[in-house]
C-alpha positions as CSV (number, residue, x, y, z in Angstrom):
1,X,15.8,-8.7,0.6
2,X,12.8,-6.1,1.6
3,X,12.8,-3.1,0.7
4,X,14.9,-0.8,2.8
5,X,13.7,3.2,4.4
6,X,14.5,5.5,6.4
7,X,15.0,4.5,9.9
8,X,16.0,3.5,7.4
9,X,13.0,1.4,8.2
10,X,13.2,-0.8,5.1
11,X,10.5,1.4,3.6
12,X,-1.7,-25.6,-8.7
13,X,-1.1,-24.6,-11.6
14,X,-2.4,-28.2,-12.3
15,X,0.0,-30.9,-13.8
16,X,-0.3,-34.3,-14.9
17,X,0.4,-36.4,-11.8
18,X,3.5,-39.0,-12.6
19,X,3.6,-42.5,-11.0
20,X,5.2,-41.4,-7.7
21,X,5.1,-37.8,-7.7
22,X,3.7,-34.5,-8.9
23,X,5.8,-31.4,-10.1
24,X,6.3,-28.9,-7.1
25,X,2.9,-26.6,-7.6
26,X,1.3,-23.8,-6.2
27,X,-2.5,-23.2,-5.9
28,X,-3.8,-20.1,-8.7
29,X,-4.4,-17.3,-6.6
30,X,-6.9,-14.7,-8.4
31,X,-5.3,-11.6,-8.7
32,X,-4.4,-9.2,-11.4
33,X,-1.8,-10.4,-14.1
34,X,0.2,-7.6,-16.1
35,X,1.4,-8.2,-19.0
36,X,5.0,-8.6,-20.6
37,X,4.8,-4.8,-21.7
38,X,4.1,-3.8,-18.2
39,X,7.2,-5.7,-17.5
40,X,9.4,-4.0,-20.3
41,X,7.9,-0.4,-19.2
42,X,9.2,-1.3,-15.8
43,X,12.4,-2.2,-16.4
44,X,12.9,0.6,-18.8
45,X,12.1,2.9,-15.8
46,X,14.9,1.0,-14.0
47,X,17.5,1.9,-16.1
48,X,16.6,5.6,-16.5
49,X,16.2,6.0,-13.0
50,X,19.7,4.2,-12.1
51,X,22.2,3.8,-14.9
52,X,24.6,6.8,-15.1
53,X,23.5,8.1,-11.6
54,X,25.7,6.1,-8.9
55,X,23.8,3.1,-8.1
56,X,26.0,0.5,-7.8
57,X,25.0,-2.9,-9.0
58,X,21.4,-4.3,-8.5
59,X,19.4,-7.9,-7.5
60,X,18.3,-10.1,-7.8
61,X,19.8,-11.7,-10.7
62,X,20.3,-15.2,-12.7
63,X,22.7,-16.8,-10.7
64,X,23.3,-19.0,-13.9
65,X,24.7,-15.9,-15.9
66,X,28.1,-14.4,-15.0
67,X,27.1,-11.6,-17.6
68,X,27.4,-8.0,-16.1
69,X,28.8,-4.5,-17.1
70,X,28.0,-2.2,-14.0
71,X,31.3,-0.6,-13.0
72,X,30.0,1.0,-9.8
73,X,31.8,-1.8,-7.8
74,X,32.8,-1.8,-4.0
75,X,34.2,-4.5,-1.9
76,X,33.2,-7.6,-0.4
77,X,31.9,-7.7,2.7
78,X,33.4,-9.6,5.4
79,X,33.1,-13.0,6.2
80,X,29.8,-13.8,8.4
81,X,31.6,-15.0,11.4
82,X,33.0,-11.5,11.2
83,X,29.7,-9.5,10.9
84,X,26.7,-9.3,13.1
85,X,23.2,-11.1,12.0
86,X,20.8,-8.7,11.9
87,X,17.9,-9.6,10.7
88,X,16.0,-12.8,8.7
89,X,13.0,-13.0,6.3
90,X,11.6,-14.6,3.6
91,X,10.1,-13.6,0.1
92,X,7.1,-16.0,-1.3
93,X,8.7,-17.2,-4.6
94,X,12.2,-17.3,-5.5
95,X,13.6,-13.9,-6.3
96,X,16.6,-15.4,-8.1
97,X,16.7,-17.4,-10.5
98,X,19.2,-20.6,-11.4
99,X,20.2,-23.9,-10.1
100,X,16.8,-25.5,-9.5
101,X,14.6,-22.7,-9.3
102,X,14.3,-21.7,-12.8
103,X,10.8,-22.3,-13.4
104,X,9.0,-18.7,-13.9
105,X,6.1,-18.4,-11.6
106,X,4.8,-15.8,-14.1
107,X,4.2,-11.7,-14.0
108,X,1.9,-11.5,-11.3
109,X,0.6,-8.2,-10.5
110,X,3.3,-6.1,-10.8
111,X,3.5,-5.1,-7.0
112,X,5.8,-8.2,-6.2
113,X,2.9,-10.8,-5.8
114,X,2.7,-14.0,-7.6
115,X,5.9,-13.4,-9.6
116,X,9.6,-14.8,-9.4
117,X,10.9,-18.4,-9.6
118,X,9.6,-22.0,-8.3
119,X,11.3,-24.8,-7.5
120,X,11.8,-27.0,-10.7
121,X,11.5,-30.6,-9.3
122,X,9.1,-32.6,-8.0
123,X,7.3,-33.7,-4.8
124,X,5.2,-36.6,-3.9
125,X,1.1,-35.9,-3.3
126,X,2.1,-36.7,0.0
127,X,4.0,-34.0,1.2
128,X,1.3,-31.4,-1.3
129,X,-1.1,-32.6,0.9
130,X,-3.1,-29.1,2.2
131,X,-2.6,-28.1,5.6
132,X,-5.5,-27.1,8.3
133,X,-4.0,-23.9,9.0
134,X,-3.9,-20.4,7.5
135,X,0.0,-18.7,7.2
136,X,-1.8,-15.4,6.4
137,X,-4.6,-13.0,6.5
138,X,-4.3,-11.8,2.9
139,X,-4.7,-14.0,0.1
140,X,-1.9,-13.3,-2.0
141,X,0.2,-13.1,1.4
142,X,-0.6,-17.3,1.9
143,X,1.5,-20.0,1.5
144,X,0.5,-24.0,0.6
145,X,2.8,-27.2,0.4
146,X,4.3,-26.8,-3.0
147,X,5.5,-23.2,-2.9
148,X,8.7,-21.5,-3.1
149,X,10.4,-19.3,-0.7
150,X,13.8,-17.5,-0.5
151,X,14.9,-16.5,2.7
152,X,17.4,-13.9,3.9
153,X,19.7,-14.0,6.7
154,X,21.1,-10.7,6.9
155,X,24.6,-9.7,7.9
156,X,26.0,-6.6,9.1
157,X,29.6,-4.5,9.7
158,X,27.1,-2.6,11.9
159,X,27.1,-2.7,16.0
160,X,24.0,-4.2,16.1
161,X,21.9,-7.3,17.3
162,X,19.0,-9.5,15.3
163,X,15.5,-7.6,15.2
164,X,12.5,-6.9,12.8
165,X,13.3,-5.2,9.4
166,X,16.2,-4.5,7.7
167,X,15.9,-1.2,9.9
168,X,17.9,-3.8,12.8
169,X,20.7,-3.9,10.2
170,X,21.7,0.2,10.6
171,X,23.2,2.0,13.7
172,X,22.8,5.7,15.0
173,X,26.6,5.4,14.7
174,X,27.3,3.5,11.4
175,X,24.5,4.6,8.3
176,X,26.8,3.2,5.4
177,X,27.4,-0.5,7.5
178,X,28.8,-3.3,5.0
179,X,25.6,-6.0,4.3
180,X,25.8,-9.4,3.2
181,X,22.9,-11.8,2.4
182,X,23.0,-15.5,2.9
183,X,20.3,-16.7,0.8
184,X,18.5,-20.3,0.5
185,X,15.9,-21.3,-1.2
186,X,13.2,-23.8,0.2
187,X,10.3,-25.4,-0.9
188,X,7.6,-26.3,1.3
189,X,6.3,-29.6,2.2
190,X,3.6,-31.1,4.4
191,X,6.4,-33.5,5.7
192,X,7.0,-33.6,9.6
193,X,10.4,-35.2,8.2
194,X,11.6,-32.1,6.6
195,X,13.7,-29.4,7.8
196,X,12.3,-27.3,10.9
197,X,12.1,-24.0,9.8
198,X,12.1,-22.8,13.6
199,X,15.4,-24.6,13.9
200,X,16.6,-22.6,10.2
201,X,16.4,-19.6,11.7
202,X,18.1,-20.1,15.4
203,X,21.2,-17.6,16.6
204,X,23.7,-17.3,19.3
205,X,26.4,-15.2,20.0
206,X,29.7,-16.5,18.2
207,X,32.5,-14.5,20.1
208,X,31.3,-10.9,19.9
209,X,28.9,-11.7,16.9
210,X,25.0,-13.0,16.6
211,X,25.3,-15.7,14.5
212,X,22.5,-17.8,12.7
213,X,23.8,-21.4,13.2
214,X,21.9,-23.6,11.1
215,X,22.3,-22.3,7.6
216,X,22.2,-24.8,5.3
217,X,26.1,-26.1,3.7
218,X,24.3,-29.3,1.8
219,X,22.7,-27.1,-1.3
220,X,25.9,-26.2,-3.2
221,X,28.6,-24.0,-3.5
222,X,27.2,-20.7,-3.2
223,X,27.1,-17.9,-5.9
224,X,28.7,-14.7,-4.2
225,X,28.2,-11.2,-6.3
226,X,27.8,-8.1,-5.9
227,X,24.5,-6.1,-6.0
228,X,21.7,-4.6,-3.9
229,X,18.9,-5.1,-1.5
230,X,15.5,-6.2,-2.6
231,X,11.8,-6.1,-3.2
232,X,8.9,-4.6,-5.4
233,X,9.6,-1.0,-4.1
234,X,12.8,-0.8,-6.7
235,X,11.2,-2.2,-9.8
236,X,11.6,1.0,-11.0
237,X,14.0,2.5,-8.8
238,X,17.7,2.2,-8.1
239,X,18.3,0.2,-4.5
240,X,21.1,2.7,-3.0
241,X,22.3,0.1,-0.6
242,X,25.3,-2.4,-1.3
243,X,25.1,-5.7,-0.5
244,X,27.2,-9.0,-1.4
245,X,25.0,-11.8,-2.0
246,X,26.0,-15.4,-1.4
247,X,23.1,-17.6,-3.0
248,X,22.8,-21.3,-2.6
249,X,21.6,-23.0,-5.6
250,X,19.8,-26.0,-4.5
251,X,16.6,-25.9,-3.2
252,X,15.7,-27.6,0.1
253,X,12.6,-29.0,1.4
254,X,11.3,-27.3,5.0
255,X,7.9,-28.2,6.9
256,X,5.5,-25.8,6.1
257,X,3.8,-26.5,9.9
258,X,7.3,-25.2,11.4
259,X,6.7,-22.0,9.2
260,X,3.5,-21.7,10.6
261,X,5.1,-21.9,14.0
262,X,7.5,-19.7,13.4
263,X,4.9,-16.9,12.4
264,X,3.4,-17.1,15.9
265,X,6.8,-16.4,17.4
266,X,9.7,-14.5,16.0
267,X,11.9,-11.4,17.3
268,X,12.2,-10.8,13.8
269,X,8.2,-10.0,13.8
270,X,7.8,-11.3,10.5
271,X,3.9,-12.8,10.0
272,X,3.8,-13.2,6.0
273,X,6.3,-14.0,3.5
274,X,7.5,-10.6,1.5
275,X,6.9,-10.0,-2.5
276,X,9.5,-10.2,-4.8
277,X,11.4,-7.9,-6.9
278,X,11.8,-8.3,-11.0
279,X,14.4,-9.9,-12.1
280,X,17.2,-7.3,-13.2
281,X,18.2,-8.2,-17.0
282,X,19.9,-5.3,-17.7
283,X,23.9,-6.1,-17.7
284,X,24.4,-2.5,-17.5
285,X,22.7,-3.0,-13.6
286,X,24.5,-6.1,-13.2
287,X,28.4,-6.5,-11.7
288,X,30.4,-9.4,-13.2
289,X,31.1,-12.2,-11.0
């Protein structure tokens, strides 16, 4: 989930090719690489910037480990069909890790890009074929068949109605609104086959409530837990804002054309996919589930 602010305005490798198919890949994108001590330094800056000081529980996490000691706990948000959709985007790379997206897409640069998780199975060279079209202006910004997203549909206790940033999911009248995140985890093929990433991300009104109404239900019984919202801005700082998390734990496979189309035309106004934040390790930063 990016990083929220005040308006709150929220502030190949290459493989040996197998008989029939190829593991799920991303080009190497030439950027800076920190190293695992970077890592540690910045992690060690999370917890003396949060533990002892109020934050409640943080994300992402492993969705695989129940393990978590953070006793700064508030309640569930409601159900979705009882909250208000707010907002939806996507980060490049899964920013939690578990079911089949375990595969560590390495360090990268410290400022969210090239890091998280990748899709751990495999896809036929048919559907890594490249694509004719750019999805960004900025290179570490692009995406190519084979990669990983997350994406975020955002729910909220808030009177509000879908728009960009997760500025759409606070009101003049409610600053503290319950938040839930319904998150899934797609990898991108050159398939016209696969799912239609413009259909993903449609809403209507449900009764009283903006609803999206093609989330996925076929990817497995969702993780719920407790924690916080996103991105590379709280590597080192506590995310203030509470959030319950339902993660799906299989990964799906979406046309990366229909993501290019949806670029060109979303109220959301979201043109690139987002950067990731670290994974948070620390049980003392994590709530038990």
């Amino acid at each position: 989930m990016k990083t929220l602010m005040k308006k709150h305005l929220l502030l190949l490798c290459t493989t040996t090719a197998l008989p029939l198919s190829v593991f799920a890949s991303q080009p190497v994108i030439q950027s800076e690489t920190i190293s695992d001590q970077v890592i540690e330094m910045q992690r060690a800056e999370l917890q003396k910037n949060t533990l002892n000081k109020g934050f409640g529980p943080q994300s992402p996490r492993d969705i695989d480990n129940i393990a978590g000691n953070n006793t700064q706990l508030f309640s569930y948000a409601p159900n979705t069909a009882d909250m208000n959709l707010c907002n939806i985007h996507f980060h490049k790379n899964a920013e939690h890790k578990g079911g089949e997206f375990t595969r560590y897409a390495g360090n990268g640069d410290g400022k969210g890009n090239n890091s998280g998780y990748l899709y751990a199975g495999q896809l036929t060279e048919e559907e890594l074929t490249p694509i004719s079209v750019s999805l960004s202006k900025e290179l570490h910004h692009q995406l190519f068949p084979g990669d990983t997203i997350e994406v975020h549909y955002v729910y909220s206790t808030a009177n509000v109605k879908p728009g960009p940033t997760l500025g759409s999911c606070l009101s003049d009248s409610t600053k503290n609104p319950a938040l839930r995140v319904e998150s899934q985890v797609f990898v991108l093929v050159n398939d016209k086959e696969a799912l239609d990433f413009v259909e993903l991300t449609k809403h209507s009104m449900k009764g009283n409530h903006p609803q999206a109404i093609n989330i996925p239900d076929n990817s497995g019984q969702p993780i719920q837990y407790l924690g916080s919202t996103t991105g590379p801005a709280y590597n080192q700082q506590g995310s203030p804002f509470q959030v319950t998390w339902s993660v799906r734990p299989q990964v799906l496979k979406v046309s990366i054309n229909t993501v290019a189309s949806w670029f060109k035309d979303n109220q959301y106004k979201e043109n690139h996919a987002h950067g990731v934040r670290n994974l948070v390790t620390n049980p003392l930063l994590l709530s038990a589930y």
